[in-house]
Structure formats: C-alpha cells, structure tokens
C-alpha positions in Angstrom: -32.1 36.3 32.8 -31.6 40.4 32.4 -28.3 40.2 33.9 -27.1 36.8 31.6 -28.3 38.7 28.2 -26.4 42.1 29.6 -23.2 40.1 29.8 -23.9 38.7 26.9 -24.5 41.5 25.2 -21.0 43.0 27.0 -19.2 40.3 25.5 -20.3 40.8 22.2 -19.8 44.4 22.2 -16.0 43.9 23.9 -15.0 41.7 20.5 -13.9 43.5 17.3 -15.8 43.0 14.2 -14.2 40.4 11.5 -13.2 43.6 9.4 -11.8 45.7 12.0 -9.5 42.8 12.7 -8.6 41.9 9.2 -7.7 45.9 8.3 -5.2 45.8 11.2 -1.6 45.1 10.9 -1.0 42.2 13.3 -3.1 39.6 10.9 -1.7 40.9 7.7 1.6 38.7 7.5 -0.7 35.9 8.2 -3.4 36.8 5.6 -0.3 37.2 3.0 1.1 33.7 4.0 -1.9 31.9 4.3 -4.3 33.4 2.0 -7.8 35.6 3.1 -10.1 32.5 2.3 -8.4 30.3 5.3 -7.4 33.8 7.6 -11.1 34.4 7.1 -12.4 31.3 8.2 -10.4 30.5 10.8 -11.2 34.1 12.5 -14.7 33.5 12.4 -14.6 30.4 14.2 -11.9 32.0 16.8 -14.6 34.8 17.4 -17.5 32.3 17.3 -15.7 30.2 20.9 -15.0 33.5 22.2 -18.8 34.6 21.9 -19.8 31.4 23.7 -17.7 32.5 26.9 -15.7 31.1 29.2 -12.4 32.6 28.2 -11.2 36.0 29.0 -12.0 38.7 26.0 -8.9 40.6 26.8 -6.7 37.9 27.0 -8.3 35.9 24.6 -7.4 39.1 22.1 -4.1 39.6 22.7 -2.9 35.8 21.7 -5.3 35.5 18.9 -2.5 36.1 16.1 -0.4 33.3 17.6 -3.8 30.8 18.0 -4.9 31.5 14.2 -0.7 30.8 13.2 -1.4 27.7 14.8 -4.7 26.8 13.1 -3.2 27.8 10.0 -0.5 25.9 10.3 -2.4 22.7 11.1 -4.4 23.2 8.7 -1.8 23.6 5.6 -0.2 20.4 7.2 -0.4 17.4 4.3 -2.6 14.4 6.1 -0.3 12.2 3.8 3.0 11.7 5.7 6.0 9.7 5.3 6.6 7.3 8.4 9.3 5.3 9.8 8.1 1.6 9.5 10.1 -0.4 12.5 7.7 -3.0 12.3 9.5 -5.4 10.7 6.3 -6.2 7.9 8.1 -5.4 4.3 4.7 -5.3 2.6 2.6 -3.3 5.0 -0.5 -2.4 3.4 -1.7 0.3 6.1 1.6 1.8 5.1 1.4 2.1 1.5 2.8 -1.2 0.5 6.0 -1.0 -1.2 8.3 2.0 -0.7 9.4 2.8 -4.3 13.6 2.9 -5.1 15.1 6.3 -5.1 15.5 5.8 -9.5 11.6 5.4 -9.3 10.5 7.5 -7.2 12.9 10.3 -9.5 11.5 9.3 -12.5 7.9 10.3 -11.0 8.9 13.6 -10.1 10.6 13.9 -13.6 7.5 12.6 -15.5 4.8 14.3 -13.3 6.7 18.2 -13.2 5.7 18.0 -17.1 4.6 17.0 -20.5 5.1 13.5 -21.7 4.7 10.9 -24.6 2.0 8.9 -22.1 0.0 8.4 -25.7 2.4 9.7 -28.2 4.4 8.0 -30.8 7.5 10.2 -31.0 8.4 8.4 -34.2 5.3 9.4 -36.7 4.0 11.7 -34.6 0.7 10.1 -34.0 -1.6 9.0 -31.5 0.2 5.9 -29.2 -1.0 3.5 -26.4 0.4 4.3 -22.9 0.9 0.2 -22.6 3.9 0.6 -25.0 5.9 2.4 -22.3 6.3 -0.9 -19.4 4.5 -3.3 -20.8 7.4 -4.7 -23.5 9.4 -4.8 -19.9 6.6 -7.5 -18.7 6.3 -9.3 -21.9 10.4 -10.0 -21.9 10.8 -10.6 -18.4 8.1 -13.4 -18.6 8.0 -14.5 -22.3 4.4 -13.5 -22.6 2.9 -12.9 -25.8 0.6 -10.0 -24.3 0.6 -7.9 -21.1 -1.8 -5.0 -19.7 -1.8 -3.1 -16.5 -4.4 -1.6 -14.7 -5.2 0.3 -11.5 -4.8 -2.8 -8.7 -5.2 -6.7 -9.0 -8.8 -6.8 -7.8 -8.9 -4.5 -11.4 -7.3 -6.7 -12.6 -9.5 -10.2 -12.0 -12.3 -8.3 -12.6 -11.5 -7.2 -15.7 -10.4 -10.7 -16.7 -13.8 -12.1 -15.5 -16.1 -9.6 -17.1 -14.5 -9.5 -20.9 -14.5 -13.3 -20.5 -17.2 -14.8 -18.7 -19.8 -11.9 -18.3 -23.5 -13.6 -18.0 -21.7 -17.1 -18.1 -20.4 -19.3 -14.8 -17.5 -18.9 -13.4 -15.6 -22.3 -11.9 -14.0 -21.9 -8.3 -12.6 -24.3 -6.0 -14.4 -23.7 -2.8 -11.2 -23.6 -1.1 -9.9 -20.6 -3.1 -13.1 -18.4 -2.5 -11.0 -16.2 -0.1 -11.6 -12.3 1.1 -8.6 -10.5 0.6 -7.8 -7.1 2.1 -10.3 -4.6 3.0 -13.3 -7.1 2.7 -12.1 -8.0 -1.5 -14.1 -11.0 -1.6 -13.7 -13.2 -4.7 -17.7 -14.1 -4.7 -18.8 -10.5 -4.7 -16.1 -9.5 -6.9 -17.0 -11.8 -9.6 -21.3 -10.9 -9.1 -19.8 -7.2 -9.7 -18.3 -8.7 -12.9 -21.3 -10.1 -14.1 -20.6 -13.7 -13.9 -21.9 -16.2 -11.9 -19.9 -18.0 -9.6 -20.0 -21.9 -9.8 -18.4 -23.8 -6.7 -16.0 -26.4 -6.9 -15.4 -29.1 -4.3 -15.1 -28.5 -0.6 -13.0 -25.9 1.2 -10.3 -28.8 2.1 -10.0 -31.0 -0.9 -10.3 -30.1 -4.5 -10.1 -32.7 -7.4 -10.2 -32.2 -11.3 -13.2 -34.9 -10.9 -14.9 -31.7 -8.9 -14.6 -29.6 -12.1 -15.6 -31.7 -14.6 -18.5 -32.5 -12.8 -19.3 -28.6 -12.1 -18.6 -27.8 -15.8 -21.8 -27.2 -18.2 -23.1 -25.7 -21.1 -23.0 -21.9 -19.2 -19.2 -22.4 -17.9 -17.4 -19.7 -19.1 -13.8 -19.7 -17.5 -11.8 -21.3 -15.1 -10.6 -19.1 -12.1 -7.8 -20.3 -9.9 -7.3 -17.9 -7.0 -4.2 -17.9 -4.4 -4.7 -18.2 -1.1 -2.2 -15.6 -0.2 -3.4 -14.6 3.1 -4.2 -18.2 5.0 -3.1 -21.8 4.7 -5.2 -24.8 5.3 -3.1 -27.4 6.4 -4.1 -31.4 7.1 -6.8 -33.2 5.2 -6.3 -30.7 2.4 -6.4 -31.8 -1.9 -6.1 -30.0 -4.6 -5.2 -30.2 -8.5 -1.6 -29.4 -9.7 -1.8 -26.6 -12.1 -0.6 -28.7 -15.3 -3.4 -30.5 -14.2 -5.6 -27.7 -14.3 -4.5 -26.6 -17.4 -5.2 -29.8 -19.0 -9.2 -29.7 -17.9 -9.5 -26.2 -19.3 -7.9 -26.6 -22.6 -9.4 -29.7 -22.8 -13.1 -28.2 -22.1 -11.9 -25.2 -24.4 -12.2 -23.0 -21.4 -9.9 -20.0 -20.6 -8.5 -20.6 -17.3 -7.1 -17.3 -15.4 -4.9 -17.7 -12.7 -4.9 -14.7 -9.8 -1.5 -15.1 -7.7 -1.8 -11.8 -6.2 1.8 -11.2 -4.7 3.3 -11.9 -8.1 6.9 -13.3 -7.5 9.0 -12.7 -10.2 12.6 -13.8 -9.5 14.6 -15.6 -6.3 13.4 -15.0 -2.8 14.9 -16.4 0.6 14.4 -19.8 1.7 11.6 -18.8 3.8 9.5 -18.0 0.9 10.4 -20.8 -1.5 6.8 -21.8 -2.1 5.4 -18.3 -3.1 4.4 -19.4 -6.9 6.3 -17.7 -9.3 4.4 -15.9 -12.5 6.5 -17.5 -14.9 5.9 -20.9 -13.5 2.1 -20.4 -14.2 2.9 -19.1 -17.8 5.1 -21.7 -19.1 2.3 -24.1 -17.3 -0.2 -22.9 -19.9 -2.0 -20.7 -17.8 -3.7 -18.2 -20.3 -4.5 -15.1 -17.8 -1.9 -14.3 -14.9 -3.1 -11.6 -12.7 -0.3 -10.0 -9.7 -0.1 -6.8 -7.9 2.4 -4.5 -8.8 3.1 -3.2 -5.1 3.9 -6.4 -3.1 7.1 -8.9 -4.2 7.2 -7.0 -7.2 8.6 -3.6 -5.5 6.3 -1.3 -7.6 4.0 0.5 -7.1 0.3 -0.1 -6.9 -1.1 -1.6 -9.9 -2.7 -4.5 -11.3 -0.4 -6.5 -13.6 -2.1 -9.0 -16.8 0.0 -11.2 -18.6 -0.6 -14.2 -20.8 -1.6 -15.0 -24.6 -2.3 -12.7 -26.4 -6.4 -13.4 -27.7 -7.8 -12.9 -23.9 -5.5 -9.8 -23.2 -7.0 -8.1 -26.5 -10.4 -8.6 -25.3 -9.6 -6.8 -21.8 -8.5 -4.2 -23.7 -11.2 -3.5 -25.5 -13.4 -3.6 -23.0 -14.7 -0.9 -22.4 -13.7 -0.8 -18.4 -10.5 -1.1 -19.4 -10.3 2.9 -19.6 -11.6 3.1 -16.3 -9.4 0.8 -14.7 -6.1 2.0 -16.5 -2.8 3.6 -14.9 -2.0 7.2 -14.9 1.5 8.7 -16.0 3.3 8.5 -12.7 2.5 4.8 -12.5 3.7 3.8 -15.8 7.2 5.6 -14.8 7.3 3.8 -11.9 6.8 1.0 -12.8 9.3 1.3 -15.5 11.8 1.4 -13.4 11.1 -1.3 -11.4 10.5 -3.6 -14.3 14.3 -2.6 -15.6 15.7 -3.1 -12.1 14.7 -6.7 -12.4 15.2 -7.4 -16.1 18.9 -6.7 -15.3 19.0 -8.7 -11.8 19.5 -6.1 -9.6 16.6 -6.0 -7.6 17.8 -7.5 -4.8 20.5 -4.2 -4.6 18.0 -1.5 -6.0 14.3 -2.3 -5.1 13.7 -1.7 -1.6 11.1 -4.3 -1.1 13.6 -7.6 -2.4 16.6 -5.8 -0.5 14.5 -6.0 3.0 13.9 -9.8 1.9 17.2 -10.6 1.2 18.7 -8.5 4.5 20.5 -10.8 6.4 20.5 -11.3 10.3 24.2 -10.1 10.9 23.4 -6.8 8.6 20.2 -6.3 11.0 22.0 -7.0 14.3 24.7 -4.2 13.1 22.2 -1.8 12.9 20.2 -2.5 16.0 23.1 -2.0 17.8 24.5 1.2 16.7 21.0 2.5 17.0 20.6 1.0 20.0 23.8 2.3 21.4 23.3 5.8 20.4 20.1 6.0 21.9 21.1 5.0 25.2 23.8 7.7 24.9 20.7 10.3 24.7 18.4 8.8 26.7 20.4 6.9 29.7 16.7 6.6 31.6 15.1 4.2 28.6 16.4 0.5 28.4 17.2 -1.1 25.1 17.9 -4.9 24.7 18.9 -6.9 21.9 16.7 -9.9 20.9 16.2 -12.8 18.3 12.8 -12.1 16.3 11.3 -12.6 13.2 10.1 -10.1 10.7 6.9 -10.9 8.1 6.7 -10.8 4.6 2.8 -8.3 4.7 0.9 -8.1 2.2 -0.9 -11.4 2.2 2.0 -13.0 1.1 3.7 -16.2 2.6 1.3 -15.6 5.9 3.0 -18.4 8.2 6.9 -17.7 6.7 9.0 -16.2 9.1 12.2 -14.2 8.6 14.9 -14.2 11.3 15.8 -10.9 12.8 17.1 -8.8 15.6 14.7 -6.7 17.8 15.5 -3.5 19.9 13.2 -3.8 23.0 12.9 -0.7 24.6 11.4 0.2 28.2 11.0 3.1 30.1 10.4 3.8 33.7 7.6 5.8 33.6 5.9 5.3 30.4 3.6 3.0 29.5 4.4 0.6 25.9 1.4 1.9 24.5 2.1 5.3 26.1 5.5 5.4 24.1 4.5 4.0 20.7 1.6 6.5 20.8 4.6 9.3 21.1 6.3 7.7 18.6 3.2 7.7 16.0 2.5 11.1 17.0 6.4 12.2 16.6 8.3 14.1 13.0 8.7 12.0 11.7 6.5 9.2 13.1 7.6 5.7 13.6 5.7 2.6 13.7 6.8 -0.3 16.2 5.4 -3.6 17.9 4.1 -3.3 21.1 4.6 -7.0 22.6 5.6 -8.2 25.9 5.3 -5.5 27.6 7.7 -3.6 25.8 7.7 -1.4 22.5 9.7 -3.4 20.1 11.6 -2.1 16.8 12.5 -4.6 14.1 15.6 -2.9 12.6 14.7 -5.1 8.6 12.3 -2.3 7.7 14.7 0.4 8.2 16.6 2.1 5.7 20.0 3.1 6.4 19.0 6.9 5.6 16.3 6.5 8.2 18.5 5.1 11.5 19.3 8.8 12.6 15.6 10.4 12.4 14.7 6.9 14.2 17.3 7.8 17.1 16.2 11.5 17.8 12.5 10.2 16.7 12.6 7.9 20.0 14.8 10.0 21.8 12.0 12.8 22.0 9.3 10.3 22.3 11.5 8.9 25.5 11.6 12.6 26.6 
C-alpha cells in the first residue's frame, strides 16, 4: 500500500500545476484561438486521466498541446451538419425534410444578418402583423379567404381543435385515428387540445350514417385526418369529402380537414392521388391544415387556410403566439410560395425538381459518377441497376418512383462497414444498404453535390 501511494504521490508531483501550464508559451496560441474557458477545461480533464495512470508522464507531456488542439477542435465542431442524402427518400424526415432552394435559403441569410419589418408597417409607420409578409401568397395561390401559419402541422391541428372545439367532442373516423411521426398521435393530440375525441365507424369502413349517429348536443367539429403514412386496402368505406361537407354544414359543424403533405400543384403520375389543398377548399372544407416542409418545398411550418371566421378565432387564441413562425421562416417561405405562384417549382424548389427527375437524367448521373469512381478506386465495384426511389415524409407510402441505383461492393469491406465510413466521412453521405451491397440512388443528389459524393466514397473505399 506504501509503495502504491509513493507512486502516486510521484505521479502527482511529476505533473505541472494548471497555472504553470497556462503561463507557458506552447498553450498560448491555443488559449488565443479557443478561448481560456474551453483551454481551461479541457486541461483539467487532460491532467485529471493522466493522474489516474497508465500513460507515461513524460510522454504524456510533451503531446499534450497537439491532444488539447484536438479536443478543442472537436469540441468547436457544429453537431448540425449538412449531409449527402443518396437514399433516394426526397422527404426524409431524419434529414431535415426539404432542402430549401438556393433563392430561399439567401433570403434567410439576408433577413436573419439584420433588422427587419417582421411586425412593421413601412407605410404608417406602425405596429404590423408578421402574417402580412407570406400569407397574401397562400390566400392567392388557393383562393382562400384567410390563411395563418404556425410552427409545424401538428401546431397546426391543434390549434384548429382547441379555438374550436375546446371542452366539446371532436368526430373522427376510426380509420383516420393515425400516429404520425415521432409517436404524433391524433387521440392524444386532440386530449392535449382539450377536446374530446368521439369515434366514428370502424377502422375499414366509414359511412356518413356513422357520423350522424355519433353526432350530439356536445359535437363540436368535424376532423378529417389523412392517412398519409399507411393505406388500408380491401373491405375498406369511406365518405367522399363533398359528402362530408354536406353532414357538417348541414349539422352547423366546422369541419377541418388535416392533409399533412399539402400538395399544391402537379406531381408525377405516381403520386396522382396525393389530395390536393385546393381540391379540399373549393369542396367546402372550412379548415385545411399542411406542412410546409414536405410537397410543399418549404420549410418547416404548419400551414392554415380556409374561411375566414375559424382562422380569426385561431388567431386570437391565445396559443397562437406560442405556436407562431419566427423571421427566417416567414422569408423562406416567401420564396417558396412565389416560386409556385409563378409555376416554376418544378425548376426552382428542390423537393418538386427530385419528383419530376426523370429516369434518363438519373441514369446520366449514375454513370458519370459511377465511372469516375472506378477511375479512383479500381478495387470497389460499381453496377448500374433499375430501382425506385420514395416520396418520405409520410406521403404517398406505397408510390414508387423509377430510378437508377449505383451498387457498390468492395473486397474487403463489409456493406455496413462502408456506409458507416460514409456517414462518418466530410461530408457524410447517406445510402441503402440492401442486398448485400451499399446502394446510392443518384434522385436525391444535386448536381453541385456529385463531386463531394465521388471523393466522399472514394476515401470511404480507401
């Protein structure tokens, strides 16, 4: 026991104190780079390892500039990153949804780097609403008499439920009580709201009969929810919206209608039946709810429209404020709104461009990245394949878009071996691994991004 505490005590008395290592020169570039707070910290916890043994003082000394640069530098690294999605999902919500256009994303760094009219009417002078700035976009794109935006569309319906059926029942078709991403559910989201959910039909067939017979003195609001994210096919019934409408108007109940990708113009073939937001306006829908970062191109936010009574009400509610978009959102979306009133979405929003991407404009770039890969890396093998991309997002689950993989193998790495090199590359990239292969889907992809991809997989095939 002596003998332990004496080279314990030797250890301890071989290691310079925090000061004496801080008033020497070889730290200072790294205290003036990196602050003293984070120099500070990081020392400590350098000098605490040492103290527990195991390494050699001397040595441990002598490369301890070089080990705190390389703490520090982790450190300062942003956790936020942008990736390379090869995955061939256009709407992937584990990577941020929808990338914004290059006009967007401008118009945030313009708007956030200073002072704005966010709530100012240039005009008088006075106090303005920050809704004037994108919302006029909504209102003429769809001919709605009101719109709103807020923070997401699970905002969104909630808001819509609470300012109009708070303490009341809400009717749901039992087939349309669906859990959405990250465990959304539409029961719990409407007990949050303070109404009461009242279940119509079964989960396979709905009929108007159903709601008249769950409709009563407390029913507040009709909800109609899109299954986004599943299909029941078979035995399956339920009521056209006109025929919706009819029940609610004809009940004098509000009936809000929550389509969650929120398609607003043409989309390929594959995606014909993805409801439009205008179809359920000019249907008589009062309350449309749709996300802002999904078909739309936008970015994230919760997007109202419909007459203009209900969407005063959820304005003044009072969670309205909470719920509301900052600065850089309303620019954005901006944007994105003007890029579709003047049809050009398909050529300037990033999300409808991957949609519309053809097969023969996909194969052309699988195989010139293909081809200068194999250049690099003769020991990796790269084949060309049909495929199919997906839509993301919990839109159009079983549609399927045709595309053109790059398959890639490698002698002596594993597929999950190489995608982990490519998710831990600069920049990462994202793939498929299936069949035994990692597996690049060439949709998702922009042009700009085909030469980081190369030397991305290159050093990962290294």
């Amino acid at each position: 026991m002596g003998s332990t505490r004496r080279e314990g005590g030797d250890r301890r008395r071989r290691l310079p104190s925090v000061d004496e290592l801080l008033k020497g020169p070889l730290l200072r570039p790294l205290e003036e780079q990196h602050g003293r707070g984070p120099l500070l910290r990081h020392l400590r916890a350098r000098l605490d390892e040492l103290r527990g043994g195991g390494e050699d003082v001397a040595t441990a000394l002598a490369a301890l500039p070089g080990e705190l640069e390389r703490r520090l530098h982790r450190a300062d690294a942003p956790s936020l990153v942008r990736v390379i999605n090869a995955t061939g999902v256009v709407v992937h919500t584990n990577l941020g949804r929808a990338p914004l256009s290059p006009a967007a994303a401008a118009r945030v760094a313009e708007i956030a780097g200073g002072y704005s009219n966010l709530e100012l009417d240039l005009a008088s002078g006075r106090r303005g609403g920050r809704e004037a700035h994108a919302e006029h976009r909504l209102r003429a794109l769809l001919g709605a008499e009101a719109a709103l935006v807020v923070n997401n569309n699970a905002a969104a319906v909630l808001l819509a439920v609470n300012t109009l059926a708070q303490g009341r029942e809400v009717l749901v078709s039992r087939g349309e009580l669906v859990e959405i991403g990250g465990s959304f559910r539409i029961p719990e989201m409407l007990g949050r709201s303070g109404a009461t959910l009242r279940e119509v039909g079964t989960t396979n067939r709905t009929r108007i009969a159903d709601y008249e017979a769950a409709r009563g003195p407390a029913s507040a609001l009709v909800l109609k929810v899109h299954p986004s994210n599943f299909e029941i096919v078979g035995y399956t019934e339920a009521p056209a919206r006109a025929e919706l409408v009819a029940f609610a108007h004809g009940a004098a109940l509000p009936l809000v209608e929550d389509l969650g990708s929120g398609r607003l113009g043409g989309l390929p073939p594959a995606l014909a039946g993805e409801p439009a937001v205008a179809d359920s306006l000019a249907a008589g829908v009062d309350v449309v709810t749709f996300s802002g970062d999904k078909l739309l191109g936008g970015p994230q936010a919760g997007l109202v429209v419909g007459r203009a009574a209900p969407l005063a009400a959820m304005r003044t509610n009072p969670l309205y404020r909470a719920l509301r978009v900052d600065k850089m959102t309303v620019a954005a979306l901006d944007v994105v709104l003007l890029e579709h009133q003047r049809g050009r979405a398909e050529q300037e929003v990033p999300v409808a461009r991957m949609l519309a991407r053809g097969v023969p404009g996909i194969r052309a770039a699988a195989e010139a990245v293909a081809a200068a890969v194999r250049e690099r890396c003769p020991q990796a093998t790269l084949e060309l394949e049909a495929g199919a991309s997906a839509v993301g997002g919990g839109a159009a689950p079983t549609a399927e878009l045709a595309t053109v993989l790059v398959a890639v193998t490698h002698p002596r790495l594993s597929p999950d071996a190489l995608a982990a090199a490519l998710r831990g590359g600069t920049p990462p990239v994202l793939a498929r691994v299936a069949g035994g292969r990692v597996v690049l889907d060439l949709r998702t992809v922009a042009p700009e991004e085909e030469a980081p991809l190369v030397a991305a997989l290159c050093a990962a095939l290294a």
